[in-house]
C-alpha positions as a printed Julia matrix, in Angstrom:
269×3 Matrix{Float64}:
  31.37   14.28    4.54
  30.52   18.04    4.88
  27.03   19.19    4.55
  28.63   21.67    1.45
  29.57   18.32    0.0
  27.0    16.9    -0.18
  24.76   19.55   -1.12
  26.56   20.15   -3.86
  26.79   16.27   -5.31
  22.62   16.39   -4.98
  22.56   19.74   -7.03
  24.72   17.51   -9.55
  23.13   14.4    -9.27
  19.51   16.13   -9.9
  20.82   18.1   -13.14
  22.03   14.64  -14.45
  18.86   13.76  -14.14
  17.4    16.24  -15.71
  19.87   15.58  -18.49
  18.96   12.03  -18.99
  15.28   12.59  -18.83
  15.84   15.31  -21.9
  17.36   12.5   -23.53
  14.6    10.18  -22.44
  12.3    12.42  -24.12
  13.23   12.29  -27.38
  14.31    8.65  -27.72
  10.31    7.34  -26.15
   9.29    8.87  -30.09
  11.54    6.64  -31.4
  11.01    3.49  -29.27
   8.16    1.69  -27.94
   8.77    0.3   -24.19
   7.86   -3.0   -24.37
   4.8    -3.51  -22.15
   1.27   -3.07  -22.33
   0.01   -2.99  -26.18
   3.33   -2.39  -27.1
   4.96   -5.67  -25.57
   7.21   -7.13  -28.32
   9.83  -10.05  -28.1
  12.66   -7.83  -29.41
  12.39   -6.28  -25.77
  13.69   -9.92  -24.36
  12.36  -12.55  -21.98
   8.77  -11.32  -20.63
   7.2   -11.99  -17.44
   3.57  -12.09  -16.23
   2.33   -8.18  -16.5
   1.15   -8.2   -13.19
   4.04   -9.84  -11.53
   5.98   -7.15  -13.22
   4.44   -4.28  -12.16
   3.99   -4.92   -8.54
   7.95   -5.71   -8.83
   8.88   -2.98  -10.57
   6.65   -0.56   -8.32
   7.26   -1.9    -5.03
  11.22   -0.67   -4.6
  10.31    2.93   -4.11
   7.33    2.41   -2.2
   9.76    0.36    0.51
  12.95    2.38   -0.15
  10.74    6.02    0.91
  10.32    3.76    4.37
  13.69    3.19    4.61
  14.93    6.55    3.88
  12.26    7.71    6.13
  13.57    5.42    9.24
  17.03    6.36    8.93
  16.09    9.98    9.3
  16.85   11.86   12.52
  13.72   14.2    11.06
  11.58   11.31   10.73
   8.62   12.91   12.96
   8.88   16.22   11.69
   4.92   16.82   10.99
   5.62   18.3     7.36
   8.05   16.13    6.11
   5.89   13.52    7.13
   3.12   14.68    5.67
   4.56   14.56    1.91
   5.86   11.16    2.99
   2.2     9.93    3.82
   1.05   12.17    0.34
   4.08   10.69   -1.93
   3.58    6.79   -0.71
  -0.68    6.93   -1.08
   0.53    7.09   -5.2
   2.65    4.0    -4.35
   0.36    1.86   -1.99
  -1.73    2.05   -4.77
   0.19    1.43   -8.14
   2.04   -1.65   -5.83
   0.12   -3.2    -3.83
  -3.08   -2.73   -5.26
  -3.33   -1.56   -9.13
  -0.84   -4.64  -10.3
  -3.35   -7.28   -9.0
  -6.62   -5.88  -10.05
  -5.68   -5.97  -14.09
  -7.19   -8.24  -16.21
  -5.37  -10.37  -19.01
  -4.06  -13.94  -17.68
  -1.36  -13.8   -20.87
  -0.35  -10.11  -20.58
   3.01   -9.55  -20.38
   6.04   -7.44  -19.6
  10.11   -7.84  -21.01
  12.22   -8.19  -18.1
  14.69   -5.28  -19.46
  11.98   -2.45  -19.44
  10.84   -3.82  -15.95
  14.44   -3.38  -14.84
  14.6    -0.06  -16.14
  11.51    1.05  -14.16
  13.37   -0.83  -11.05
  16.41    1.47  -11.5
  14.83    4.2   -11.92
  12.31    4.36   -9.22
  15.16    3.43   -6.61
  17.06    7.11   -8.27
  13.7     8.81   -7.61
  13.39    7.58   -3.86
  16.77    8.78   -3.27
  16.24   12.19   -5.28
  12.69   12.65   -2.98
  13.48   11.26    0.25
  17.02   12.61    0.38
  15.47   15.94   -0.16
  12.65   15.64    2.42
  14.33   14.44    4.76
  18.02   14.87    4.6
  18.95   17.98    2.39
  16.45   20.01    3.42
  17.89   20.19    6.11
  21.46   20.37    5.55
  20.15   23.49    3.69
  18.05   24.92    6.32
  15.7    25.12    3.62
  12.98   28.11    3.56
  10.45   28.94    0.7
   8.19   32.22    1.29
   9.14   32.56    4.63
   8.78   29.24    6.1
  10.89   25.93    6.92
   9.98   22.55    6.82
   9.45   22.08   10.28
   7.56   24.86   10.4
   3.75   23.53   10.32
   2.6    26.75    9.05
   3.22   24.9     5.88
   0.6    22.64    5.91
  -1.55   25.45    4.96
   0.38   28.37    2.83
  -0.82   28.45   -0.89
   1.71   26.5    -2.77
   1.13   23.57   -0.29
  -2.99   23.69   -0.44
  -3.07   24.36   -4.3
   0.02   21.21   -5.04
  -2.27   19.26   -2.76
  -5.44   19.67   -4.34
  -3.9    19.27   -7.64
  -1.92   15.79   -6.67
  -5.55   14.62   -5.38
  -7.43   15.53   -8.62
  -4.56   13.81  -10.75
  -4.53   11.02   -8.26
  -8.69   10.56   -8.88
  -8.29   10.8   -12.77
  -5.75    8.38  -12.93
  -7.79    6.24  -10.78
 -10.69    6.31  -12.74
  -8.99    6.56  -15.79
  -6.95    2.79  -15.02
 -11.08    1.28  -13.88
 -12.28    2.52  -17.25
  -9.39    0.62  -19.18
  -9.38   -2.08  -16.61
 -13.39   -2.88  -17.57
 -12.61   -2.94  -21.32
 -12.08   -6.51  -21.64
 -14.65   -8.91  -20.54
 -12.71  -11.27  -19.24
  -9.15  -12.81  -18.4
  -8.79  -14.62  -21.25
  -9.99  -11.37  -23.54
  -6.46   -9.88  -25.17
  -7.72   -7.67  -27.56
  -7.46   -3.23  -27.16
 -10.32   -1.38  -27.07
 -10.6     2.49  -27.62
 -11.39    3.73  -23.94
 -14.75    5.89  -23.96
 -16.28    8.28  -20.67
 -14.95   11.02  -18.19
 -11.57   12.65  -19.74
 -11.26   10.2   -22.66
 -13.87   12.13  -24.39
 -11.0    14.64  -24.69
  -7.78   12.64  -24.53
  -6.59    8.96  -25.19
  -4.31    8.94  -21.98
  -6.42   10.48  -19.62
  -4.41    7.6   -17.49
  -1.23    9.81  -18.05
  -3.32   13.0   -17.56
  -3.9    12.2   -14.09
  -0.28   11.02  -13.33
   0.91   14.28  -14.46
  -1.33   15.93  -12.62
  -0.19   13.89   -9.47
   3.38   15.15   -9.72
   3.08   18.69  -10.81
   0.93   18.93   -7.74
   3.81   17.18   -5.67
   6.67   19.47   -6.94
   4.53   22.66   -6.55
   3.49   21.35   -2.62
   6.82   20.15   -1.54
   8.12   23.24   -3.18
  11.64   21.18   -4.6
  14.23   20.85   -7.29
  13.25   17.34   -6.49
   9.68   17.5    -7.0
   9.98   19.48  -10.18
  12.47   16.93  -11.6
  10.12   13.8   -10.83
   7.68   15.93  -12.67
   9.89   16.38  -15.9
  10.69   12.5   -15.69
   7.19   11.89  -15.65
   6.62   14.55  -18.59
   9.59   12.86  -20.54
   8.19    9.18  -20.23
   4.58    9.37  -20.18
   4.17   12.24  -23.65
   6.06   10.3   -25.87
   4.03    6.85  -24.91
   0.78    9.14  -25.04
   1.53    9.47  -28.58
   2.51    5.86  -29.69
  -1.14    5.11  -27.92
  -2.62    7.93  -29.84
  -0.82    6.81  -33.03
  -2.02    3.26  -32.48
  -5.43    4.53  -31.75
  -5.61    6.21  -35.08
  -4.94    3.41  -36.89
  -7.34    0.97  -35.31
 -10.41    3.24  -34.62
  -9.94    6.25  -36.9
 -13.25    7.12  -37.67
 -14.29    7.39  -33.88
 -10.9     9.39  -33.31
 -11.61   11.82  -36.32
 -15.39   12.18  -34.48
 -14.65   13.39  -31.05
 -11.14   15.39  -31.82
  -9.33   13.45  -29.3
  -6.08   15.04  -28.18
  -3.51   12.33  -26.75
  -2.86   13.68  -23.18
  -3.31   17.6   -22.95
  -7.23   18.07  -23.47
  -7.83   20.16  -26.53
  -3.56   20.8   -26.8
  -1.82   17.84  -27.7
C-alpha cells in the first residue's frame, strides 16, 4: 500500500476516534462504568480488581514494544525518547499500581475490563503508528524540525509537554497513595472522602494528574495522535469525576460544602 494510502486511512481512523470519544463523553453522565465504587452486577461477571487492571493495562504497555520492534526507525533518538516517556505511564499503571491496591473483595465486570482492553490496543496503534511509522511516511516537521532531528529534545513545545507529563505523572502518583492508604486494611471495603495535596481543591485529583500526563504528551510529541489520546482521556475521566463528586456529595456533604471542592479542574469544575 502507498504511503498516500495510508496516510490518509490514519487521518480517518483518528477522526473516528475523535467521533466516538464525543460520544463517549456524553454517555459516561449517563452511565456508571462498573468498577471501583461504582462496580454493580448489572455490568456482568466480575473479576478480582487487581487481576483486572493489570490485564486490562498490560496490552498497550506490550503492544508500544511491539510496534516499536517492527520499526525500521526504532533507534531514532526522539522517537525513542517519547517511547521511553509514553511506556514510564504504563510500567507503572501495569506492572506496578494493579498490585499495590488494597481490598481482597474488590472487583471489576469483565465487559468494562474488555472495553479498556480494546481500547488501549486502538491507542497503541493511534501512538506508535504515529511515532514511528507515519511520521515518517509524512516526513513530518513542526517549527522547523523533524523527528529525527535531536534538536527536538530541547525546543519549547517538547521541554514545556515534558514538564507538564512529569507534574501530572507525580499528582497522579500521589494522588492513587493517598486513596490507596484510606482503608486500613484488606479486608476494609468501605469509601472514604480523600483529604491532603490537590484534594483540598478537587475530588479526582487522581484524574487531575492523568490529564495532566497526556496534555503534556500531545503538546511534546506535537501529534493529531497525542491530542486525540488527550480528548479520550478528557471524555472518560470528566464524566467519572462527576459520578465521584456526585457520590461524594451525598455521603460527606457537610465536609464537601466546607472546603468548596471542585471535582477535577481546581476552583472550575
Amino acid at each position: 500500500m502507498s504511503s498516500e494510502f495510508l496516510t490518509s486511512a490514519f487521518s480517518i481512523y483518528l477522526w473516528v476516534m475523535i467521533g466516538v470519544a464525543i460520544i463517549v463523553f456524553f454517555a459516561l453522565y449517563h452511565i456508571k462504568a462498573g468498577y471501583g465504587m461504582f462496580v454493580s452486577d448489572k455490568w456482568g461477571k466480575t473479576i478480582n480488581n487487581k487481576v483486572a487492571w493489570f490485564l486490562m493495562e498490560f496490552p498497550i504497555f506490550l503492544a508500544m514494544i511491539i510496534i516499536w520492534l517492527l520499526s525500521p526507525h526504532r533507534f531514532d533518538i526522539v522517537p525513542m525518547v517519547f517511547l521511553l516517556i509514553f511506556e514510564i505511564h504504563y510500567f507503572q499503571r501495569s506492572i506496578i499500581f494493579p498490585w499495590l491496591m488494597k481490598g481482597k473483595t474488590s472487583r471489576m465486570s469483565l465487559s468494562v475490563m474488555f472495553c479498556g482492553i480494546v481500547f488501549n490496543i486502538l491507542n497503541a496503534m493511534m501512538q506508535g503508528y504515529w511515532i514511528f511509522f507515519e511520521s515518517y511516511n509524512q516526513d513530518y516537521h513542526a517549527f522547523g524540525l523533524s523527528y529525527t532531528d535531536i534538536a527536538w529534545l530541547w525546543s519549547p513545545w517538547f521541554i514545556i509537554g515534558t514538564i507538564l507529563f512529569f507534574i501530572g505523572f507525580y499528582v497522579n502518583l500521589r494522588s492513587d497513595y493517598i486513596i490507596r492508604h484510606l482503608r486500613k486494611s484488606d479486608e476494609d471495603t468501605k469509601h472514604y472522602l480523600p483529604e491532603g495535596f490537590m484534594f483540598e481543591y478537587v475530588t479526582s485529583a487522581n484524574y487531575l494528574g492523568e490529564l495532566t500526563e497526556w496534555l503534556g504528551f500531545a503538546i511534546l510529541t506535537w501529534s493529531m495522535s497525542g491530542l486525540v489520546f488527550f480528548i479520550w482521556t478528557f471524555a472518560n475521566l470528566v464524566p467519572r469525576a462527576d459520578a465521584i463528586y456526585k457520590r461524594y456529595r451525598t455521603e460527606f456533604a457537610e465536609i464537601m460544602d466546607r472546603k468548596k471542592l471542585k471535582r477535577v479542574f481546581p476552583f472550575i469544575y
